[in-house]
RODO-2510 file (C-alpha; in nm, 4 decimals, decimal comma):
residues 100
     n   res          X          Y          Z
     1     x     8,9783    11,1552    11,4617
     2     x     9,1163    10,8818    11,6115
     3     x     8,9729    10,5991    11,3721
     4     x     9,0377    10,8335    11,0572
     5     x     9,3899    10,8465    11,1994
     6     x     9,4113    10,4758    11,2119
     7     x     9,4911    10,4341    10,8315
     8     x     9,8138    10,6442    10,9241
     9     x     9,9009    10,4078    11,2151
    10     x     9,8786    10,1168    11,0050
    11     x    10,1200    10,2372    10,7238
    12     x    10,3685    10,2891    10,9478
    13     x    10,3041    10,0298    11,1769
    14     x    10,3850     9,7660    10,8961
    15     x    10,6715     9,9579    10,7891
    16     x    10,8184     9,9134    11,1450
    17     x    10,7041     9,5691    11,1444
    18     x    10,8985     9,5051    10,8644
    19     x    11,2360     9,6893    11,0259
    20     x    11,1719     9,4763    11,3717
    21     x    11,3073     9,1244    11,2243
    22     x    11,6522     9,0808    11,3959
    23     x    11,8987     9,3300    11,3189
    24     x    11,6972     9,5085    10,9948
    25     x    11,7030     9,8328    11,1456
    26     x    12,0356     9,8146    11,1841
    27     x    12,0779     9,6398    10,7827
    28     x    11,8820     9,9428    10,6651
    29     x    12,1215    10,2074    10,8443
    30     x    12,4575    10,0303    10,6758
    31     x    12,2637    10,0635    10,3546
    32     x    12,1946    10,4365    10,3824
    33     x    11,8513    10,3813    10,4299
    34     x    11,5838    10,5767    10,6914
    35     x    11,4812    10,3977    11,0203
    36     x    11,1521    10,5664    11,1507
    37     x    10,8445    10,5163    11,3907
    38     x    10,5448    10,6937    11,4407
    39     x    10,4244    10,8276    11,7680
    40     x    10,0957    10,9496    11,7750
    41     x     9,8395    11,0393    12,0456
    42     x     9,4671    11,1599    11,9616
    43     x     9,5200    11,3833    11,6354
    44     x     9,8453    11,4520    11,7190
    45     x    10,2094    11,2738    11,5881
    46     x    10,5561    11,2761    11,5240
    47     x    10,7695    11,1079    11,3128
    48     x    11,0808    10,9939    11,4451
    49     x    11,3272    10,9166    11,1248
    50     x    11,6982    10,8047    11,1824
    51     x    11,8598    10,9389    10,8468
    52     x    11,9786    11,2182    10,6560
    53     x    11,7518    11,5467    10,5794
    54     x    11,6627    11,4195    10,2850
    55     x    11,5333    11,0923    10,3838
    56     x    11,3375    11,2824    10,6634
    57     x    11,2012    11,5108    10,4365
    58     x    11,1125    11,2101    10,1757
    59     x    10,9063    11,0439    10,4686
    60     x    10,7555    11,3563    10,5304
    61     x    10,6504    11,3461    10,2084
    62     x    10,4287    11,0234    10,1823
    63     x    10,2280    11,1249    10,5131
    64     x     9,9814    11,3859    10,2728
    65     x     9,9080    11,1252    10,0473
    66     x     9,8410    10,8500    10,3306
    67     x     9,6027    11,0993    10,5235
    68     x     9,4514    11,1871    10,1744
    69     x     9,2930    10,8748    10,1727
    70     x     9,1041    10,9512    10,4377
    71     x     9,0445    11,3283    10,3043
    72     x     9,2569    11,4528    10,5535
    73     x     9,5224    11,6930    10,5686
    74     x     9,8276    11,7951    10,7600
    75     x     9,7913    12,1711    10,9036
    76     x    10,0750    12,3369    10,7907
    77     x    10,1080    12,5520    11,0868
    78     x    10,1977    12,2445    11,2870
    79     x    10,4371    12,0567    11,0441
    80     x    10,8044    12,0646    11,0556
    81     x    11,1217    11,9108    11,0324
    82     x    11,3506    11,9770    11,2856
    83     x    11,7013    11,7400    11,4305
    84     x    11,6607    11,5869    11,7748
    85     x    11,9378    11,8369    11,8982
    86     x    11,7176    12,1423    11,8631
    87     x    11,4368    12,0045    12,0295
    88     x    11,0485    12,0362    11,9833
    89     x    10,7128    12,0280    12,1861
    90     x    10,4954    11,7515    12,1168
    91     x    10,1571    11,7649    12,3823
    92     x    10,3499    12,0279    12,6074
    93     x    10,6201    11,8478    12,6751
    94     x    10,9701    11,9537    12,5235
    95     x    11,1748    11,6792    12,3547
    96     x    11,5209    11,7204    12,3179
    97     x    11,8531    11,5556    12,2804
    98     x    12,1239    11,6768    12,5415
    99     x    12,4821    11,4869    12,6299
   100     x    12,5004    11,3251    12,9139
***
């Protein structure tokens, strides 16, 4: 799984490549436009997008066709969007935004 899943690790490695030159991330954000970085372990990820709902859910969007060129799939019982502030699990652990 792991070298199948490598076509999805480099798509959005370049894509954070290209947001790493000095202060891009931050040039994209003033424009309106979605920051985000994959974190994956084994068969399992998470996209991490710094945006609106929209833009989240338009990223969302290009992983099916990315994993389709390796004929796989997302499992639909383990996708979803959901904000930082109401938390998920990702490999047991719970991830979640609280104040300080």
């Amino acid at each position: 799984m792991n070298l199948a899943l490598d076509v999805l690790d480099r798509e959005f490695e370049h894509r954070w490549q290209m947001s790493r030159y000095r202060g891009r991330r931050h040039y994209l954000a003033s424009k309106g436009l979605p920051v985000y970085q994959l974190i994956r372990y084994a068969d399992d990820y998470v996209v991490l997008v710094k945006g609106t709902r929209a833009q989240a859910e338009a990223v969302m969007a290009e992983v099916p066709a990315i994993l389709g060129r390796m004929g796989l799939e997302n499992s639909p019982a383990k996708t979803r969007l959901t904000r930082i502030d109401e938390g998920f699990t990702f490999l047991g652990l719970r991830v979640q935004r609280r104040p300080a």
